[in-house]
Biopython code that builds the backbone (N, CA, C, O; Angstrom):
import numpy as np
from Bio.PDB.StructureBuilder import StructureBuilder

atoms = [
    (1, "UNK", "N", (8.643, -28.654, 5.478)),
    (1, "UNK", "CA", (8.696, -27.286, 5.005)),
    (1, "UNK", "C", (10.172, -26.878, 4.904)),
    (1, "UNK", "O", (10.856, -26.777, 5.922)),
    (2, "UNK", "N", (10.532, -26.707, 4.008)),
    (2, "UNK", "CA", (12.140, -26.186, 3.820)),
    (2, "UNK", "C", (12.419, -24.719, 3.484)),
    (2, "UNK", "O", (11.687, -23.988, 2.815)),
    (3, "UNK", "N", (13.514, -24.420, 4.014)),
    (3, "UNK", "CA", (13.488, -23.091, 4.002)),
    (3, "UNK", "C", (13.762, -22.491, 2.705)),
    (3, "UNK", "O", (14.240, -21.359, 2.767)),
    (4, "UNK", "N", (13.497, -23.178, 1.064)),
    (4, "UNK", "CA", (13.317, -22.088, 0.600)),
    (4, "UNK", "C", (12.066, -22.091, 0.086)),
    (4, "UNK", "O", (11.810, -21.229, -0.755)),
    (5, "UNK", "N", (10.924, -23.147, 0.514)),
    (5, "UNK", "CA", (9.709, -22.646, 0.439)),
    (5, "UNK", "C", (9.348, -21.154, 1.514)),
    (5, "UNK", "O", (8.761, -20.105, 1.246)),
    (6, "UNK", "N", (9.949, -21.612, 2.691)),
    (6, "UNK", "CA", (9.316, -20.319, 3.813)),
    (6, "UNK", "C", (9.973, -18.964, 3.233)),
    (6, "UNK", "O", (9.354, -17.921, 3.444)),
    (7, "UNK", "N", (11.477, -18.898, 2.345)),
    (7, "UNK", "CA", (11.567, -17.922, 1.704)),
    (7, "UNK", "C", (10.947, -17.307, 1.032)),
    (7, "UNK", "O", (10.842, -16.082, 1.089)),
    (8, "UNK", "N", (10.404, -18.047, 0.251)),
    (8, "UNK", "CA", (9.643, -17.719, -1.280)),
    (8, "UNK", "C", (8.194, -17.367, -0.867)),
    (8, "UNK", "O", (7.517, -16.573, -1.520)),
    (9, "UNK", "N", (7.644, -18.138, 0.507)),
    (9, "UNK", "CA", (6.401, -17.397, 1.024)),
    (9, "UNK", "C", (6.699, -16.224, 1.341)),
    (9, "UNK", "O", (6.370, -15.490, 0.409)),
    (10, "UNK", "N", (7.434, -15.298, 2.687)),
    (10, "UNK", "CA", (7.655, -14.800, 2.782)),
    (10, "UNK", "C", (7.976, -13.103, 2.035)),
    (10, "UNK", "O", (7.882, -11.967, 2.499)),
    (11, "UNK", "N", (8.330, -13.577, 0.858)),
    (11, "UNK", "CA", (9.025, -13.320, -0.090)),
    (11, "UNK", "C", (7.421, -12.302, -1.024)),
    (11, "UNK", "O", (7.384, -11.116, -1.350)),
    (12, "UNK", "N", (6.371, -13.352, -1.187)),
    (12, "UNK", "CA", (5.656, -13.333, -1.646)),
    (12, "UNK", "C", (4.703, -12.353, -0.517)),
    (12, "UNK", "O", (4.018, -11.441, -0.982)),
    (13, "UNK", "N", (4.711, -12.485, 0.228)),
    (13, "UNK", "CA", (3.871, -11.638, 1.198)),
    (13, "UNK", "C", (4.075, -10.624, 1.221)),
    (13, "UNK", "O", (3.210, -9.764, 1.050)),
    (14, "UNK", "N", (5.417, -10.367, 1.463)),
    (14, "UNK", "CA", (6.067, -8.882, 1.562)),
    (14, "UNK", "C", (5.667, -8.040, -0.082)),
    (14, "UNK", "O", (5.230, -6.893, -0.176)),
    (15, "UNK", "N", (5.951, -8.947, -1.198)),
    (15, "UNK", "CA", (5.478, -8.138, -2.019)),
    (15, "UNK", "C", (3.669, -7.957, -2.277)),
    (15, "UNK", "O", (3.211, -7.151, -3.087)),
    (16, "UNK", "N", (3.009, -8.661, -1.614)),
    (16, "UNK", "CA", (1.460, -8.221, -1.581)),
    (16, "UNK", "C", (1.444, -6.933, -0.536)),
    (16, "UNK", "O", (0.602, -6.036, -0.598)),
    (17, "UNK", "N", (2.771, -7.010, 0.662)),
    (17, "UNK", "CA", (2.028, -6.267, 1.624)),
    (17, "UNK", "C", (2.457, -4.701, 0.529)),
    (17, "UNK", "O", (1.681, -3.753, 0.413)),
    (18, "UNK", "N", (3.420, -4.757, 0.052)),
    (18, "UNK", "CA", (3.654, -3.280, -1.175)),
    (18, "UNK", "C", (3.127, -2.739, -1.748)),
    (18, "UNK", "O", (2.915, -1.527, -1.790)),
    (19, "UNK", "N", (2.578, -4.136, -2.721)),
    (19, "UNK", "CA", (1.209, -3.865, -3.576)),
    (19, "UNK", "C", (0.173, -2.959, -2.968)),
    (19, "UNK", "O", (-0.372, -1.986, -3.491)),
    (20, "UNK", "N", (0.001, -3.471, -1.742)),
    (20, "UNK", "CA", (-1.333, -3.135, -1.314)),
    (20, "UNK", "C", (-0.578, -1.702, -0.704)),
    (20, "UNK", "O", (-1.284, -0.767, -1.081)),
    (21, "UNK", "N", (0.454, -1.243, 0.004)),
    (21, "UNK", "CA", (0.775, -0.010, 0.643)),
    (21, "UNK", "C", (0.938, 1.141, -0.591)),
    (21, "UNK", "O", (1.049, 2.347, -0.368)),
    (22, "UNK", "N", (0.930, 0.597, -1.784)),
    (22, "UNK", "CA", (2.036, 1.356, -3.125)),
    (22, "UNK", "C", (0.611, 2.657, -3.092)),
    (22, "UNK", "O", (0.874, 3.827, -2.813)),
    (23, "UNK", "N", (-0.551, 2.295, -3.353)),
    (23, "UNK", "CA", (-1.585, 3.284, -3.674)),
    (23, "UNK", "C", (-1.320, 4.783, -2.987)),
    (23, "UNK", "O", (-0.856, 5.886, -3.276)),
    (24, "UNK", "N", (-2.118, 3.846, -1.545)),
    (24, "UNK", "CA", (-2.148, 5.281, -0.716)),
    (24, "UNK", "C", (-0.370, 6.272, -0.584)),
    (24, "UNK", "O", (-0.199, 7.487, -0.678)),
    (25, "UNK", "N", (0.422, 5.442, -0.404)),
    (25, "UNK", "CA", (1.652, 5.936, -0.386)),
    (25, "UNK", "C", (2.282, 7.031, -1.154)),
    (25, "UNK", "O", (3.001, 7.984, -0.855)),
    (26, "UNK", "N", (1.606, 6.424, -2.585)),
    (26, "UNK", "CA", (2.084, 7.222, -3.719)),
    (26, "UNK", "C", (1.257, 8.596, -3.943)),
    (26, "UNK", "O", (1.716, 9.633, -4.422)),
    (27, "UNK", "N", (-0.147, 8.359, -3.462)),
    (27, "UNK", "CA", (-1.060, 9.482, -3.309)),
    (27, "UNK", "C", (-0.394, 10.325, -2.663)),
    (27, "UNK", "O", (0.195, 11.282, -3.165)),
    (28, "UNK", "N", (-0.427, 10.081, -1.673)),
    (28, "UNK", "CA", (0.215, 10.895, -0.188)),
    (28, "UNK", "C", (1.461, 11.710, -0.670)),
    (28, "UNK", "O", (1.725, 12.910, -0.609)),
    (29, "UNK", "N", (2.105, 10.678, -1.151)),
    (29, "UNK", "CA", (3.325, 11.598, -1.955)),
    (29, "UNK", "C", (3.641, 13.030, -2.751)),
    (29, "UNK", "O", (4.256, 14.070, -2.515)),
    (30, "UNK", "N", (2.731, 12.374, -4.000)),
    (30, "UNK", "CA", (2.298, 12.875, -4.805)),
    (30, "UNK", "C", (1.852, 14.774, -4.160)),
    (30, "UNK", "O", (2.280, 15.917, -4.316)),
    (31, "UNK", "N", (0.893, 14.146, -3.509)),
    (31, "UNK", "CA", (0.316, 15.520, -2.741)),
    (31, "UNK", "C", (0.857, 16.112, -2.389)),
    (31, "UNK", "O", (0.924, 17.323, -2.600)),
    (32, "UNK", "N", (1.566, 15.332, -1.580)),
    (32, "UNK", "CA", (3.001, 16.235, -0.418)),
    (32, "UNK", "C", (3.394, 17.182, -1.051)),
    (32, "UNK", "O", (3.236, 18.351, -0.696)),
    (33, "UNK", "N", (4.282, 16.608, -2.661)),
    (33, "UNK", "CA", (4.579, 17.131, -3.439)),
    (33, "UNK", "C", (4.372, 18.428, -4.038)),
    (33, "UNK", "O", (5.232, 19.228, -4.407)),
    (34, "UNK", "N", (3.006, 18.539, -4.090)),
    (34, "UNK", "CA", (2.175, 19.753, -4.975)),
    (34, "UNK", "C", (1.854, 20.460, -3.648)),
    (34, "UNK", "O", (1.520, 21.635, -3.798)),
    (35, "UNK", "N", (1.880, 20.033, -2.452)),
    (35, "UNK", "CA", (1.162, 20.766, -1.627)),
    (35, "UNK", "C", (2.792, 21.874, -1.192)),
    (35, "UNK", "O", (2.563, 23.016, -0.796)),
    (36, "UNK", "N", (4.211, 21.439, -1.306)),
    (36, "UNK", "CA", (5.501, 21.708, -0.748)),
    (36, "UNK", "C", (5.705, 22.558, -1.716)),
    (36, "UNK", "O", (6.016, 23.736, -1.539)),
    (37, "UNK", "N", (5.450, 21.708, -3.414)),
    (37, "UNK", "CA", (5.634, 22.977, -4.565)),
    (37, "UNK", "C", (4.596, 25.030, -4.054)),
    (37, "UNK", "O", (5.081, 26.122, -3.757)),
    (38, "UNK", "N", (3.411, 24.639, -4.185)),
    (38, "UNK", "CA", (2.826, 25.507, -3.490)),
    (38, "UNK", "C", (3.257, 26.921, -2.501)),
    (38, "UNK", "O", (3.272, 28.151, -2.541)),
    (39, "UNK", "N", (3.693, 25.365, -1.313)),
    (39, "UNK", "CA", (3.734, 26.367, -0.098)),
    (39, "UNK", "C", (5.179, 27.238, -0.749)),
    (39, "UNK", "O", (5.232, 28.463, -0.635)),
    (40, "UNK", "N", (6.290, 26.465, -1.416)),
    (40, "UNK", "CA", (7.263, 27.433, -1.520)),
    (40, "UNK", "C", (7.292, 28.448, -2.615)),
    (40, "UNK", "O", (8.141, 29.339, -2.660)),
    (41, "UNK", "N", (6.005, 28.235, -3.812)),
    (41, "UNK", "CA", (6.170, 29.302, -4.492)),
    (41, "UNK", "C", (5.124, 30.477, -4.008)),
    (41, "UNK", "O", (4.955, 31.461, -4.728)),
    (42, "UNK", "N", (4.547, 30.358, -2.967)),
    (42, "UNK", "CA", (3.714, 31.452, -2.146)),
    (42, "UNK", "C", (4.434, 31.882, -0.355)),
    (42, "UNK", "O", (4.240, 32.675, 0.566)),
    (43, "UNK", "N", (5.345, 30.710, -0.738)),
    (43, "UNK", "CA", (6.280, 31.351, 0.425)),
    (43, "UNK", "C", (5.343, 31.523, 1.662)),
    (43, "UNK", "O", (5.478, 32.405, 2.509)),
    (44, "UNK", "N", (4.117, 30.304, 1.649)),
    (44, "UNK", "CA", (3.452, 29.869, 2.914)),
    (44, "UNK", "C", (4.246, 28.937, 3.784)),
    (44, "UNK", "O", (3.910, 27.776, 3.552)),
    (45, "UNK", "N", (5.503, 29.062, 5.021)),
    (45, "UNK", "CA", (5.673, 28.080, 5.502)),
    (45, "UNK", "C", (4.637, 27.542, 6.935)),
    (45, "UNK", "O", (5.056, 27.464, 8.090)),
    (46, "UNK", "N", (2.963, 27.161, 6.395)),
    (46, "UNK", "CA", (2.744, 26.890, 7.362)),
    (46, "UNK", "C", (2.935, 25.072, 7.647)),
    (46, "UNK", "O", (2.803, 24.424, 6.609)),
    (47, "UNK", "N", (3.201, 24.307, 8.816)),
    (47, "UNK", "CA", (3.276, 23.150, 8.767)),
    (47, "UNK", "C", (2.110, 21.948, 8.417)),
    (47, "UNK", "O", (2.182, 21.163, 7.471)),
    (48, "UNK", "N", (1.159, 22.006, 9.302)),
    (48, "UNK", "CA", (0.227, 21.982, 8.971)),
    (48, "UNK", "C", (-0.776, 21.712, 7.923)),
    (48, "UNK", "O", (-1.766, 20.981, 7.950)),
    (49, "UNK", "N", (-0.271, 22.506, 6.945)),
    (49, "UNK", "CA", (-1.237, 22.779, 5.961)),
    (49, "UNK", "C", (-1.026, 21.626, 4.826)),
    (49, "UNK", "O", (-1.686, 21.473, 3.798)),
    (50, "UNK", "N", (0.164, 20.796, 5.334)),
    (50, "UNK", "CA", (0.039, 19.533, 4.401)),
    (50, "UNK", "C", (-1.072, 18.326, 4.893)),
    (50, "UNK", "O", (-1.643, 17.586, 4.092)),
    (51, "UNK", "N", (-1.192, 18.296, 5.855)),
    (51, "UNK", "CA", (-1.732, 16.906, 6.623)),
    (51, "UNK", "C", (-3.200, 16.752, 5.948)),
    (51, "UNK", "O", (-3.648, 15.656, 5.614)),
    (52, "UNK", "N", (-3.842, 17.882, 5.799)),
    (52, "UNK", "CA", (-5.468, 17.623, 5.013)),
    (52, "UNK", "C", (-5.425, 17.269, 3.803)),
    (52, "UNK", "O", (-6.430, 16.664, 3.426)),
    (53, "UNK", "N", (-4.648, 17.421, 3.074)),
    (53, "UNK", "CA", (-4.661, 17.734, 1.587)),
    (53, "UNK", "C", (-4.307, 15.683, 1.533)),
    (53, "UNK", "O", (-4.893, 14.905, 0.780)),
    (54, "UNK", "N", (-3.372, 15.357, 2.419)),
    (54, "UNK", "CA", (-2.845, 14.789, 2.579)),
    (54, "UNK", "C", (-3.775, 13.403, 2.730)),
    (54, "UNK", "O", (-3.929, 12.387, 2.052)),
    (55, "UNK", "N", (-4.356, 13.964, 4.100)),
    (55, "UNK", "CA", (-5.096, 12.245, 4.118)),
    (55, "UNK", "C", (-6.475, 12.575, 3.652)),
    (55, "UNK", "O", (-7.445, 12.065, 4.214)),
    (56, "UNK", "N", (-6.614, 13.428, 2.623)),
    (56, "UNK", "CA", (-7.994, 13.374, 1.551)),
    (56, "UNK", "C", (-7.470, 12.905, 0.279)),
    (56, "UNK", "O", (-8.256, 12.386, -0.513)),
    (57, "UNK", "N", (-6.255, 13.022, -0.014)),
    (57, "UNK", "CA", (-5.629, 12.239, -1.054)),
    (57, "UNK", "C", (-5.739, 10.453, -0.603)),
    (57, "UNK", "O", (-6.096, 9.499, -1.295)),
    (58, "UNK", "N", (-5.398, 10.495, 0.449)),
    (58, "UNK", "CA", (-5.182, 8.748, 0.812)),
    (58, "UNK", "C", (-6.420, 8.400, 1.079)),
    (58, "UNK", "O", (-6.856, 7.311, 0.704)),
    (59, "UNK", "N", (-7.071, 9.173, 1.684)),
    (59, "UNK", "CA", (-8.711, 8.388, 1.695)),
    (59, "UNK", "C", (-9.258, 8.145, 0.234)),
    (59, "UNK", "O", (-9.894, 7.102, 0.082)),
    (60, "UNK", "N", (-9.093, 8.975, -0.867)),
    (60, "UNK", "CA", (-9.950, 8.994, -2.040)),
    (60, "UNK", "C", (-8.286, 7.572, -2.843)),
    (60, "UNK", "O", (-8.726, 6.782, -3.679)),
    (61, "UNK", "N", (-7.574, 7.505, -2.699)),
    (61, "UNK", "CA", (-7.091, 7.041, -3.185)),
    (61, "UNK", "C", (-7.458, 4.946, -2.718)),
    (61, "UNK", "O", (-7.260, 4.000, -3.479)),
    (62, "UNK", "N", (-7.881, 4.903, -1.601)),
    (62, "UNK", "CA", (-8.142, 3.873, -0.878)),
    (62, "UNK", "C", (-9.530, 3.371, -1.726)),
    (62, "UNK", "O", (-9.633, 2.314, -2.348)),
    (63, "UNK", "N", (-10.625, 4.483, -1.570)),
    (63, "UNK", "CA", (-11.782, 3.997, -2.467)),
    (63, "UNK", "C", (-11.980, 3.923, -3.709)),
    (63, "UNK", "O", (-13.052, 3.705, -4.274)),
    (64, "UNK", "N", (-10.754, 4.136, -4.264)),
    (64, "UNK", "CA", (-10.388, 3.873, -5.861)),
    (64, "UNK", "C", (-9.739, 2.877, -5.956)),
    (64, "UNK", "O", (-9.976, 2.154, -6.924)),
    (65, "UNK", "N", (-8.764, 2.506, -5.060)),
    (65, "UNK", "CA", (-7.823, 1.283, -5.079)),
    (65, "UNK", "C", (-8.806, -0.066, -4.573)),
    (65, "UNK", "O", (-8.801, -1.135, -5.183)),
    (66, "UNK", "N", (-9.629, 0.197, -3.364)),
    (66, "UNK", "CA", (-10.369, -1.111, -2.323)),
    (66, "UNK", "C", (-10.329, -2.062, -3.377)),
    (66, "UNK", "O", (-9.643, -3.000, -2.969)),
    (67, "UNK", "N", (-10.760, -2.301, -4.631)),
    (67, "UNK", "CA", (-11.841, -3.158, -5.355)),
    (67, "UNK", "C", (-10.331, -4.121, -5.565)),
    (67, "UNK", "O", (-10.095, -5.190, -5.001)),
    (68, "UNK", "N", (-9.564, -3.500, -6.393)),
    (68, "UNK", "CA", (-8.225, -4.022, -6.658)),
    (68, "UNK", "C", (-7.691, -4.355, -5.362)),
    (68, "UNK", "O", (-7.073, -5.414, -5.472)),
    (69, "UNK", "N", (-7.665, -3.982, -4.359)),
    (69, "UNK", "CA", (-6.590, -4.345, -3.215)),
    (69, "UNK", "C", (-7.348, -5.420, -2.539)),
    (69, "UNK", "O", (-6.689, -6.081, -1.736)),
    (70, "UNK", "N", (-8.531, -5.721, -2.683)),
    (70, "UNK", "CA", (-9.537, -6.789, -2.141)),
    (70, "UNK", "C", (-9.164, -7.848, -2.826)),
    (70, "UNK", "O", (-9.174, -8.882, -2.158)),
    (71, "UNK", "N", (-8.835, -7.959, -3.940)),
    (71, "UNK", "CA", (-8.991, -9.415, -4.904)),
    (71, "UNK", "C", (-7.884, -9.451, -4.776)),
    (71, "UNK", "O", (-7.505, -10.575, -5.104)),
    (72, "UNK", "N", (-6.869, -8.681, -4.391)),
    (72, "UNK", "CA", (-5.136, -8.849, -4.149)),
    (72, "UNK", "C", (-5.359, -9.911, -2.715)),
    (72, "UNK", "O", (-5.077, -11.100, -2.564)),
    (73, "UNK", "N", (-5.818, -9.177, -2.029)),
    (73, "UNK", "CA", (-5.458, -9.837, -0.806)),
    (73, "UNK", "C", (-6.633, -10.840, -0.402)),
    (73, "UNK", "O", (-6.798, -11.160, 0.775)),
    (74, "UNK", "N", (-7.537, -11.379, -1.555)),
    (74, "UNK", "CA", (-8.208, -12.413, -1.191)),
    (74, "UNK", "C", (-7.388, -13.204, -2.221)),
    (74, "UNK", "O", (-7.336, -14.304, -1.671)),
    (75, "UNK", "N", (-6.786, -13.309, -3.258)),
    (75, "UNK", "CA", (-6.202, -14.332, -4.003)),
    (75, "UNK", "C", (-4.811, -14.716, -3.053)),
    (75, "UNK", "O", (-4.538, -15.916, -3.090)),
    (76, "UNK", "N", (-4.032, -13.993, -2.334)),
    (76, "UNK", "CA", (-3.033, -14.030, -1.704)),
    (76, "UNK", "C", (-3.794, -15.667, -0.310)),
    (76, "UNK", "O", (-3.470, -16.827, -0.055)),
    (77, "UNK", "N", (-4.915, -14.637, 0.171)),
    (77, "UNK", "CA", (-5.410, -15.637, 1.062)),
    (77, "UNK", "C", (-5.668, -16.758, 0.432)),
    (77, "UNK", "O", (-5.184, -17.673, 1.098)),
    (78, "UNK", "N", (-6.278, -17.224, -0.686)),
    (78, "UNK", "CA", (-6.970, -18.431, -0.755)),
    (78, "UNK", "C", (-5.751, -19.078, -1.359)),
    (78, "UNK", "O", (-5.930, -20.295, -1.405)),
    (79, "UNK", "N", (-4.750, -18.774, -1.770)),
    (79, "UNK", "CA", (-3.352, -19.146, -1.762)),
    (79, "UNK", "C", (-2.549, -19.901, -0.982)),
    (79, "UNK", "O", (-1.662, -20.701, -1.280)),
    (80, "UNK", "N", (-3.144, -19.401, 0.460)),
    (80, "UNK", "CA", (-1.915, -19.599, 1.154)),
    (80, "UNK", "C", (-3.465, -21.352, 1.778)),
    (80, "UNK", "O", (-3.146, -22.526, 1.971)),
    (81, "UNK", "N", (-4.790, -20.797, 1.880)),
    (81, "UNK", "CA", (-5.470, -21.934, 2.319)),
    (81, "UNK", "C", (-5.333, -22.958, 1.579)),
    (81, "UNK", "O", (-5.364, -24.052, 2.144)),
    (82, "UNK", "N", (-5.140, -22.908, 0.090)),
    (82, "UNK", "CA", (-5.237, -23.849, -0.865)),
    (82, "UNK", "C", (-3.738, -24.617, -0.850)),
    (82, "UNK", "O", (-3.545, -25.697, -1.407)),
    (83, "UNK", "N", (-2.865, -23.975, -0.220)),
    (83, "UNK", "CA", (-1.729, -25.002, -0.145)),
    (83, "UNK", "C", (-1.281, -24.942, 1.589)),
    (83, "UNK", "O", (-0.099, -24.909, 1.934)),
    (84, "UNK", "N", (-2.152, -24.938, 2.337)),
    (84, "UNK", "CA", (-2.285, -25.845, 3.307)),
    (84, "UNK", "C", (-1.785, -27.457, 4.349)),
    (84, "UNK", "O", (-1.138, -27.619, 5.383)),
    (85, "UNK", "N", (-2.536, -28.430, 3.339)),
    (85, "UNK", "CA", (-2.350, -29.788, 3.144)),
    (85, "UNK", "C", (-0.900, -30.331, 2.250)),
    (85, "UNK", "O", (-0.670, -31.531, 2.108)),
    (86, "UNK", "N", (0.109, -29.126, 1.629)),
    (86, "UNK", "CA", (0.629, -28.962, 0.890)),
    (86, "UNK", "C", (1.897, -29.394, 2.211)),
    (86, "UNK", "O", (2.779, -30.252, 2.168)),
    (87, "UNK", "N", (1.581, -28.532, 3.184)),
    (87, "UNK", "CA", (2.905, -27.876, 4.363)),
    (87, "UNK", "C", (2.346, -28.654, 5.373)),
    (87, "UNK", "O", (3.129, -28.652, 6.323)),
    (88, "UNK", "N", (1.325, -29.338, 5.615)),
    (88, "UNK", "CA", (1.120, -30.240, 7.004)),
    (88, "UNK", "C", (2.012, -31.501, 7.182)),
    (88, "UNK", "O", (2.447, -32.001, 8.219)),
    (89, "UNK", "N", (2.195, -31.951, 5.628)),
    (89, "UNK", "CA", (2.982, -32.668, 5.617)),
    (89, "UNK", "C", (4.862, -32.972, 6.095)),
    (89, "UNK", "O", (5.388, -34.062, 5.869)),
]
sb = StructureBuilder()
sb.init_structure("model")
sb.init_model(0)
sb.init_chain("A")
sb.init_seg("    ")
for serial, (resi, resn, name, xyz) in enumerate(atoms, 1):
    if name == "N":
        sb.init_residue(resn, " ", resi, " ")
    sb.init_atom(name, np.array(xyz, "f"), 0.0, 1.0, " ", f" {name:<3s}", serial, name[0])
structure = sb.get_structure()
């Protein structure tokens, strides 16, 4: 195993683990966003009042994403099983 295979794995993981964080992240964002626009043009500073909006965005964003983030991270897996016998060597 040479290190610029373990790079290039590595390498490769980190960008599945993105893939898979990019959804909810960007939801969450997003929200934050509209929820901060909001509070400051009603001049609500309560704190609070982001966190619901917040992880009902990331939950609904998760059961829109699952189907896609499943075949991400089962092709990633059968990837890494299928070259296996590849690295025992």
């Amino acid at each position: 195993m040479s290190p610029d295979f373990v790079a290039a794995f590595f390498m490769e993981a980190f960008k599945t683990a993105i893939l898979l964080a990019a959804p909810m992240l960007g939801a969450g964002l997003i929200v934050g966003l509209l929820v901060s626009m909001f509070q400051a043009a009603t001049q609500i500073n309560e704190m609070t009042l982001v966190f619901i909006p917040k992880m009902l965005a990331v939950g609904a964003a998760l059961l829109v994403f699952f189907p896609w983030m499943l075949e991400l991270m089962m092709d990633f897996t059968c990837n890494v099983f299928i070259n296996i016998p590849s690295l025992a060597r």
